[in-house]
VMD Tcl script that builds the backbone (N, CA, C; Angstrom):
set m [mol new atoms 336]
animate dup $m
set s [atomselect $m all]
$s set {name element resname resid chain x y z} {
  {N N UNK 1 A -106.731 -70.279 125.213}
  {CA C UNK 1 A -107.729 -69.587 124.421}
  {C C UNK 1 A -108.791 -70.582 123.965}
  {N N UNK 2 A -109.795 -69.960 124.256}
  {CA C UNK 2 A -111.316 -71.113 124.178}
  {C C UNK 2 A -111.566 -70.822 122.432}
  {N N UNK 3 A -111.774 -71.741 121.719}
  {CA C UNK 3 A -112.350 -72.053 119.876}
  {C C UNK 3 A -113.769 -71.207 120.171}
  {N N UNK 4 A -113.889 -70.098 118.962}
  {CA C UNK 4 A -115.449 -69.674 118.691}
  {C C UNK 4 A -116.113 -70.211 118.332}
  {N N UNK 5 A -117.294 -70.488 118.986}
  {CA C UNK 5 A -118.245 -71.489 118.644}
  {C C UNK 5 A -119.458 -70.538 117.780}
  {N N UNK 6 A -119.203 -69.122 117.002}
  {CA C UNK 6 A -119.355 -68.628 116.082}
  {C C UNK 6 A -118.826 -68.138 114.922}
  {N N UNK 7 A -118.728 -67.989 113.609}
  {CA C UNK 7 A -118.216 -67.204 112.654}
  {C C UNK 7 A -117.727 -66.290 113.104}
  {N N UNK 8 A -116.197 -66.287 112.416}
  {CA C UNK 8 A -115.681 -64.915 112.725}
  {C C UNK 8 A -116.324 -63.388 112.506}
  {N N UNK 9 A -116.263 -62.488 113.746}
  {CA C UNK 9 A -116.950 -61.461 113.326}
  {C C UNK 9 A -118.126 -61.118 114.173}
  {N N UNK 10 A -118.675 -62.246 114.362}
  {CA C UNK 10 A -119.213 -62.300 115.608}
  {C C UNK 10 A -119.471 -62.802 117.139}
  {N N UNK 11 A -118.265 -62.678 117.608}
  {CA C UNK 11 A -117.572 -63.249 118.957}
  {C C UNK 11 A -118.468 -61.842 120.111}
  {N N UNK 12 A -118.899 -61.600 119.657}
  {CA C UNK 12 A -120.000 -60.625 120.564}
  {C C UNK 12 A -120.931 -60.861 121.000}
  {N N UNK 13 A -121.685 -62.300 120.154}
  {CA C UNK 13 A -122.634 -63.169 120.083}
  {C C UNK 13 A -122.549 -63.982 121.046}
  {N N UNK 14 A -121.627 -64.280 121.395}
  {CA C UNK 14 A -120.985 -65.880 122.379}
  {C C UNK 14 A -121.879 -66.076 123.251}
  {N N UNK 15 A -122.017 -65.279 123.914}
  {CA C UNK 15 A -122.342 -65.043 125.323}
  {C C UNK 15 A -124.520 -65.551 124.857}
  {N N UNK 16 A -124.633 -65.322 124.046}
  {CA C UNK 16 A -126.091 -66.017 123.930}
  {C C UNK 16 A -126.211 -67.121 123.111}
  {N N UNK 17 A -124.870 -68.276 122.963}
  {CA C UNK 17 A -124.915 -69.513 121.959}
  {C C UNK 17 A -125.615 -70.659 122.649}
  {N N UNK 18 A -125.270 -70.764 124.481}
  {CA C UNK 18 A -125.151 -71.743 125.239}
  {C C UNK 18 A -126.926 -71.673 125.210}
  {N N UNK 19 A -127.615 -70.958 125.462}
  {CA C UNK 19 A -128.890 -70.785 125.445}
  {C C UNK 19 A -129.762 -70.450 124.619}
  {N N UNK 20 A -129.751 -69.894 123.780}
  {CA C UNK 20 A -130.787 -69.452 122.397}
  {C C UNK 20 A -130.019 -70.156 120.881}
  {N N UNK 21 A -129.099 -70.836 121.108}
  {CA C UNK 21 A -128.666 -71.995 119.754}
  {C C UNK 21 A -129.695 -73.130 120.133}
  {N N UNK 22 A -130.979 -73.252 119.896}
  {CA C UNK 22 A -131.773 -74.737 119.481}
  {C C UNK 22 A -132.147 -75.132 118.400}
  {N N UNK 23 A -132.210 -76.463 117.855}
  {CA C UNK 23 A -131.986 -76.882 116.630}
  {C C UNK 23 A -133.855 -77.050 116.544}
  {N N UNK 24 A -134.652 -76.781 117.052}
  {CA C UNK 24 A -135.565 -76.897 116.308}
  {C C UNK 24 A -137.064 -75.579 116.695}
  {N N UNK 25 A -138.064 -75.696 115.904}
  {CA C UNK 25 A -138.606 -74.541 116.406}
  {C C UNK 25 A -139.641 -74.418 117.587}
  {N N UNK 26 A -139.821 -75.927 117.946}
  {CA C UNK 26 A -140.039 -76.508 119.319}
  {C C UNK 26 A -139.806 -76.132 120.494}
  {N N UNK 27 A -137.960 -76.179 120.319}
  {CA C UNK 27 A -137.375 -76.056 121.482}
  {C C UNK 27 A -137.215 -74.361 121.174}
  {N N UNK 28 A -137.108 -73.765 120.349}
  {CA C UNK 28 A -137.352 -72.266 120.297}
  {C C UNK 28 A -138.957 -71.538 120.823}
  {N N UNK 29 A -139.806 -72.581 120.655}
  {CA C UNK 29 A -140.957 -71.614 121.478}
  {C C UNK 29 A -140.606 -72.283 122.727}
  {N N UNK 30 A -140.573 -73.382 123.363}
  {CA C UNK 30 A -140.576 -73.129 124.413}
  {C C UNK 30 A -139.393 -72.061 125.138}
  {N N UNK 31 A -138.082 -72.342 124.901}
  {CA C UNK 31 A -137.626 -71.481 125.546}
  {C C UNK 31 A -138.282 -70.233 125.403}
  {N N UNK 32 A -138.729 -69.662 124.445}
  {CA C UNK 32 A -139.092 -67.966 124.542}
  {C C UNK 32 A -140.342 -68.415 125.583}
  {N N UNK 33 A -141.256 -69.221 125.805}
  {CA C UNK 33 A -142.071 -69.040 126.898}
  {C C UNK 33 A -141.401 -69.557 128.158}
  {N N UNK 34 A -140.245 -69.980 128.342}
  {CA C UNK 34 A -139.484 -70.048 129.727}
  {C C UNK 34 A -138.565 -69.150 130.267}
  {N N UNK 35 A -138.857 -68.171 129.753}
  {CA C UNK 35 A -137.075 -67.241 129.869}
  {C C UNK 35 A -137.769 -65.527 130.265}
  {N N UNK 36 A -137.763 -65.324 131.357}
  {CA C UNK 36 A -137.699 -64.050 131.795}
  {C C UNK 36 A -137.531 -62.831 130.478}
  {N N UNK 37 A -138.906 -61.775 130.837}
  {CA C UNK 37 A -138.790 -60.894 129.738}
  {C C UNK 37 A -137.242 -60.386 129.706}
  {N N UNK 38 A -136.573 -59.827 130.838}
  {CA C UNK 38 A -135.446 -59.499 130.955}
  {C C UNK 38 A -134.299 -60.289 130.254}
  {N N UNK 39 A -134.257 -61.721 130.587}
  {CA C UNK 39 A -133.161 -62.291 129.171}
  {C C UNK 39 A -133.798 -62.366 128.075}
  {N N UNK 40 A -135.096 -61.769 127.544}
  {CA C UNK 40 A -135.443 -61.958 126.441}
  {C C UNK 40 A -135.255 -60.678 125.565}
  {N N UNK 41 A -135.157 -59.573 126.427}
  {CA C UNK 41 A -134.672 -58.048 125.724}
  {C C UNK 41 A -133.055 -58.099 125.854}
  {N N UNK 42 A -132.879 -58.889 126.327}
  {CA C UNK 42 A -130.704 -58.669 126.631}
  {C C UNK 42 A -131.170 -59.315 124.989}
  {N N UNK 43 A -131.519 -60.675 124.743}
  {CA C UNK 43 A -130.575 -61.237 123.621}
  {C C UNK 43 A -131.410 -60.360 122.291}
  {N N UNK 44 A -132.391 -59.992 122.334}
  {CA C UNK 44 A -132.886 -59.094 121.381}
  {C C UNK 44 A -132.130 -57.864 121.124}
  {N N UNK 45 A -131.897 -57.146 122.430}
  {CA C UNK 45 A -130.821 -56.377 121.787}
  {C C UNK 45 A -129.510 -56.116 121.625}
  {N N UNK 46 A -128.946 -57.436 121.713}
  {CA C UNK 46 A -127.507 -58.071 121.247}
  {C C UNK 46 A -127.718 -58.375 119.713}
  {N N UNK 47 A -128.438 -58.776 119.365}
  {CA C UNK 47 A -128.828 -59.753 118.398}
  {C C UNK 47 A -129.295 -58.480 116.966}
  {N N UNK 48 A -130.819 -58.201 117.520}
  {CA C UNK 48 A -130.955 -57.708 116.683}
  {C C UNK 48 A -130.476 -56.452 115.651}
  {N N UNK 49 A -129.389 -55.981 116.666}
  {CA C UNK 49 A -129.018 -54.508 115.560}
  {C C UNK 49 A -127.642 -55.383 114.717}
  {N N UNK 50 A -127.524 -56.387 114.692}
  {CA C UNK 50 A -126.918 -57.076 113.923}
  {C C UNK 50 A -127.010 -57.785 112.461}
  {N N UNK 51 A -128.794 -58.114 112.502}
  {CA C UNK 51 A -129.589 -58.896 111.955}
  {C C UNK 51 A -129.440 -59.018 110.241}
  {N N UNK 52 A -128.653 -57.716 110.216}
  {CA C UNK 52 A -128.631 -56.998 108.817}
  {C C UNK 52 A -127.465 -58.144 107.693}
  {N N UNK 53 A -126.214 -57.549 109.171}
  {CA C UNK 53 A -125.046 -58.648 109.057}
  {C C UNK 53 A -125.114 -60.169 109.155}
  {N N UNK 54 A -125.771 -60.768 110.007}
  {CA C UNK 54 A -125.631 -61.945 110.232}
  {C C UNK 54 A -126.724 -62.503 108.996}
  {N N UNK 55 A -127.661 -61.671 108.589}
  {CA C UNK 55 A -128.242 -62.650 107.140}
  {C C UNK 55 A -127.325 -61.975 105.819}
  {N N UNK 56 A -126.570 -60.950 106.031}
  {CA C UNK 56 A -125.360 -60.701 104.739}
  {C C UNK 56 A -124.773 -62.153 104.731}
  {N N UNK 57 A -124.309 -62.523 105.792}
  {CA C UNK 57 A -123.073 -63.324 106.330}
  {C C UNK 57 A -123.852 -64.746 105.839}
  {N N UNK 58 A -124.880 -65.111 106.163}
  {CA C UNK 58 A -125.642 -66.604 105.672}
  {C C UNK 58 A -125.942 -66.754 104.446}
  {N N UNK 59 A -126.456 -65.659 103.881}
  {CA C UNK 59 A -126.320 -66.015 102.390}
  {C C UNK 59 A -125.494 -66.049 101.485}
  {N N UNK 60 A -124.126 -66.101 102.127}
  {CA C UNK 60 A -122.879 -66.729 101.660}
  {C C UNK 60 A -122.198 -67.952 101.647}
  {N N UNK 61 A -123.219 -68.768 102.990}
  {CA C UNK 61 A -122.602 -70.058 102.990}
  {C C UNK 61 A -124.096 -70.874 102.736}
  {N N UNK 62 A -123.847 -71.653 101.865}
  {CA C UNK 62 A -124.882 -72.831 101.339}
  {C C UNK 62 A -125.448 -73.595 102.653}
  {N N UNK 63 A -126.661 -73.792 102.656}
  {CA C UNK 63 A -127.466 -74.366 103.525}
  {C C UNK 63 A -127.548 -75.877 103.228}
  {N N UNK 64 A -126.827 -76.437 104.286}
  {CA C UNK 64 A -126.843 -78.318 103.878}
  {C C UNK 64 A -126.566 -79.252 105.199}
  {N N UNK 65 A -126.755 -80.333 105.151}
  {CA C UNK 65 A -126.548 -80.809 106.210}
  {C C UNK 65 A -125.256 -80.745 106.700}
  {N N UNK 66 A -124.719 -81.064 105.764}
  {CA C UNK 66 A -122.737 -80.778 106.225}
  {C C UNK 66 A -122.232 -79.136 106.463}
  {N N UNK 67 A -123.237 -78.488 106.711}
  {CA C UNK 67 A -123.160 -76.896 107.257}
  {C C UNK 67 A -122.223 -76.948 108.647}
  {N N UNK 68 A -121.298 -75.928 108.188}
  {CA C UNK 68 A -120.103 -75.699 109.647}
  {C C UNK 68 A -121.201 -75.727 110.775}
  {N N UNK 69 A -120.581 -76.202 111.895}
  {CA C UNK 69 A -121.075 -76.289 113.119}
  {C C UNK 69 A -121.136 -74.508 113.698}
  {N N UNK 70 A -120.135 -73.997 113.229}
  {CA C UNK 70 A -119.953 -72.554 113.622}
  {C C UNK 70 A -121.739 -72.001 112.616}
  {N N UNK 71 A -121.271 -71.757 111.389}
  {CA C UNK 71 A -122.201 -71.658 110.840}
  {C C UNK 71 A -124.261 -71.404 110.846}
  {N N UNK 72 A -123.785 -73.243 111.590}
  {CA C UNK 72 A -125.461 -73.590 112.110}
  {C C UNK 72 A -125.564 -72.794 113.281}
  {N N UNK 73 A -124.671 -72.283 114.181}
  {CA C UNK 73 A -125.023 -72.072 115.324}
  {C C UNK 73 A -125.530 -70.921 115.261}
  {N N UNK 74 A -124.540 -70.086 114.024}
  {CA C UNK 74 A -125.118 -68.698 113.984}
  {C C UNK 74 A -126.813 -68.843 113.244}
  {N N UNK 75 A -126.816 -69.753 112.383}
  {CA C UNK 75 A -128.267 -69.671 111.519}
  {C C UNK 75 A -129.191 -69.642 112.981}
  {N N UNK 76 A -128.996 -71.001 114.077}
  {CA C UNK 76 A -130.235 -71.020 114.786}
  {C C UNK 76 A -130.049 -69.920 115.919}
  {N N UNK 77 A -129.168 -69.116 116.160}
  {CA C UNK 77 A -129.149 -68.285 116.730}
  {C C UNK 77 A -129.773 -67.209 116.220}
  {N N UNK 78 A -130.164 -66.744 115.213}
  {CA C UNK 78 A -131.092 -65.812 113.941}
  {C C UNK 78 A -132.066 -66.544 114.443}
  {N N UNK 79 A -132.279 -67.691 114.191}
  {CA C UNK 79 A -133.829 -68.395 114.302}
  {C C UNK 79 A -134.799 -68.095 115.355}
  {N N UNK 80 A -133.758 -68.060 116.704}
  {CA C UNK 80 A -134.500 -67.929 117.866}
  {C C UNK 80 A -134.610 -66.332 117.627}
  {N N UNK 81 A -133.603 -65.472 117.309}
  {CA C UNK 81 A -133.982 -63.865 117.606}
  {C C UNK 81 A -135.791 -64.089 117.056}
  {N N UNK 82 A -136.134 -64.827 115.660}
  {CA C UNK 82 A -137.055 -64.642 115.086}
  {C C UNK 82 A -138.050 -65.054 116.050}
  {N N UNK 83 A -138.019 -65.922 116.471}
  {CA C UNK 83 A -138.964 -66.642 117.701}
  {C C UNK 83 A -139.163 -65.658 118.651}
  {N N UNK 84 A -138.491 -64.766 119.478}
  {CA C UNK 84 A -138.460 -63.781 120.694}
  {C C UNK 84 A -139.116 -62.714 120.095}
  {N N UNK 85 A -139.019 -62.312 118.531}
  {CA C UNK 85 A -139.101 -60.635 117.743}
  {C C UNK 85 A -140.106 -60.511 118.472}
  {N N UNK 86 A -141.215 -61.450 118.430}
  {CA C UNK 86 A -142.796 -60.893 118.440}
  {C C UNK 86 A -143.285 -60.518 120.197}
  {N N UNK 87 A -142.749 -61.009 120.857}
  {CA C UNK 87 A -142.118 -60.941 122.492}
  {C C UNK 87 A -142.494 -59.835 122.584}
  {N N UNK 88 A -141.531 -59.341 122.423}
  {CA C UNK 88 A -140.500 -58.029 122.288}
  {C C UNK 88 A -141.307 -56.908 121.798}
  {N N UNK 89 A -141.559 -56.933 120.205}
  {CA C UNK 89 A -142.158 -55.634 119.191}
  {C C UNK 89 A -143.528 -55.631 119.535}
  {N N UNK 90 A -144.626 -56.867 119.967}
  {CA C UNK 90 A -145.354 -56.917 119.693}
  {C C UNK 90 A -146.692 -57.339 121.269}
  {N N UNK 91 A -146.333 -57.928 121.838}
  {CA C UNK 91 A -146.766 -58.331 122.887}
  {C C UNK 91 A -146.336 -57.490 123.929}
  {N N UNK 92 A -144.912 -57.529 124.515}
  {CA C UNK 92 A -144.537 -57.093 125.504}
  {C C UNK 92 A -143.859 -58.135 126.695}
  {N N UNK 93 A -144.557 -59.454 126.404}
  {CA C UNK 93 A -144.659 -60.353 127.241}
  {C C UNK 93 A -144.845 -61.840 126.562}
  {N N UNK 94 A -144.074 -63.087 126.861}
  {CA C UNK 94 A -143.439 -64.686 125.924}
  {C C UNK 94 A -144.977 -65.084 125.579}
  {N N UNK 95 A -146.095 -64.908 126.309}
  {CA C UNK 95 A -147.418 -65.654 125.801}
  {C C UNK 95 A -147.731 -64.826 124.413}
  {N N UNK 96 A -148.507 -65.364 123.520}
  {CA C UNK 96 A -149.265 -64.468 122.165}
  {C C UNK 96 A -150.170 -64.195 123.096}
  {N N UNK 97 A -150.403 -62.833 123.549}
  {CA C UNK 97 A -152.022 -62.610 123.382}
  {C C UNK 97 A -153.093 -63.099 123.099}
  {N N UNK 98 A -154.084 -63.844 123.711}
  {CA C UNK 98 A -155.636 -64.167 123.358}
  {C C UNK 98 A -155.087 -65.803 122.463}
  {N N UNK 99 A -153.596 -65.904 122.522}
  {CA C UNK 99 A -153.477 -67.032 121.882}
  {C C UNK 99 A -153.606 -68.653 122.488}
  {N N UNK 100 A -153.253 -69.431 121.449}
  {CA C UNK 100 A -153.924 -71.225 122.242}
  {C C UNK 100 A -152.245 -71.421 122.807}
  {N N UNK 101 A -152.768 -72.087 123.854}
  {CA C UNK 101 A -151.565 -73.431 124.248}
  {C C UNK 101 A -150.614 -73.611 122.952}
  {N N UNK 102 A -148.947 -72.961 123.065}
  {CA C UNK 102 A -148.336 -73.614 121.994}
  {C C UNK 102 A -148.006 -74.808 122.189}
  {N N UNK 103 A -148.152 -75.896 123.125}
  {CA C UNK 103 A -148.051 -76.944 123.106}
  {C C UNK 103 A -148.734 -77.828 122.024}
  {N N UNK 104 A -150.117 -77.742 121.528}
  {CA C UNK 104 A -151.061 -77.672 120.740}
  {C C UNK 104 A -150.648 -77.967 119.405}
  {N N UNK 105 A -149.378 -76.791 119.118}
  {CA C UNK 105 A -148.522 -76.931 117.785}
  {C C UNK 105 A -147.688 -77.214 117.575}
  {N N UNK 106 A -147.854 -79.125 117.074}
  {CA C UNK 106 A -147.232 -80.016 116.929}
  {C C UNK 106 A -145.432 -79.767 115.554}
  {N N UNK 107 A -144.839 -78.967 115.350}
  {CA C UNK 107 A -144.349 -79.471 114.133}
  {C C UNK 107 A -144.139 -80.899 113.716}
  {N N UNK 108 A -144.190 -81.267 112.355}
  {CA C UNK 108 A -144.024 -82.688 112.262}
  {C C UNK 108 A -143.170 -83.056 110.814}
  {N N UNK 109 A -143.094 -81.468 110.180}
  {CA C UNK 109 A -141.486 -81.375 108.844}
  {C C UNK 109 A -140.481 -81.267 109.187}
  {N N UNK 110 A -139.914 -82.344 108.347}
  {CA C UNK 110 A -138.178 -81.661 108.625}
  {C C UNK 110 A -137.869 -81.379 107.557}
  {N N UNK 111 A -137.176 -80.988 107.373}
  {CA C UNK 111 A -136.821 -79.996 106.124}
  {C C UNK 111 A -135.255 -80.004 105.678}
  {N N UNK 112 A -135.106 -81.038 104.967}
  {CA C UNK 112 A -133.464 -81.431 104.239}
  {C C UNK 112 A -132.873 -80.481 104.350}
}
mol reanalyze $m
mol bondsrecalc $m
mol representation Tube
mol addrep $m
């Protein structure tokens, strides 16, 4: 038997940890501009009719660097749904509309 590499509860999730768990919001736009609209509506709608639960579920455990590994995975797994939403609800398609090169937008905070 393989260890969940999510919080209990959501082992339904698994199947999108290996690919949409990135630790920063960098590597979250690019993947949403590398990834076929098609894996981008699978993990949206895995993900999102959940969204309700999985931020019940985070604002129970304190945000810190010593955050469970299970834990973080689920936070940046939320993170990226947030990165794809606009994909999805709003575009149709990983580019913004009429928008610049996200290469362009450097982040440069990190945030304790």
């Amino acid at each position: 038997m393989t260890e969940s590499r999510l919080p209990e509860g959501f082992e339904d999730l698994e199947p999108f940890v290996a690919q949409w768990v990135l630790p920063t919001s960098t590597a979250r736009s690019r993947k949403r501009h590398a990834t076929p609209m098609d894996e981008i509506h699978a993990f949206y709608d895995a993900v999102q009719p959940r969204l309700k639960e999985v931020l019940t579920h985070l604002n129970t455990v304190p945000y810190a660097d010593d955050m469970p590994d299970d834990e973080r995975r689920l936070l940046e797994l939320t993170l990226s749904l947030a990165e794809i939403t606009t994909a999805v609800e709003w575009y149709g398609q990983q580019q913004v509309v009429d928008g610049f090169d996200p290469e362009r937008l450097v982040l440069t905070t990190d945030f304790p």
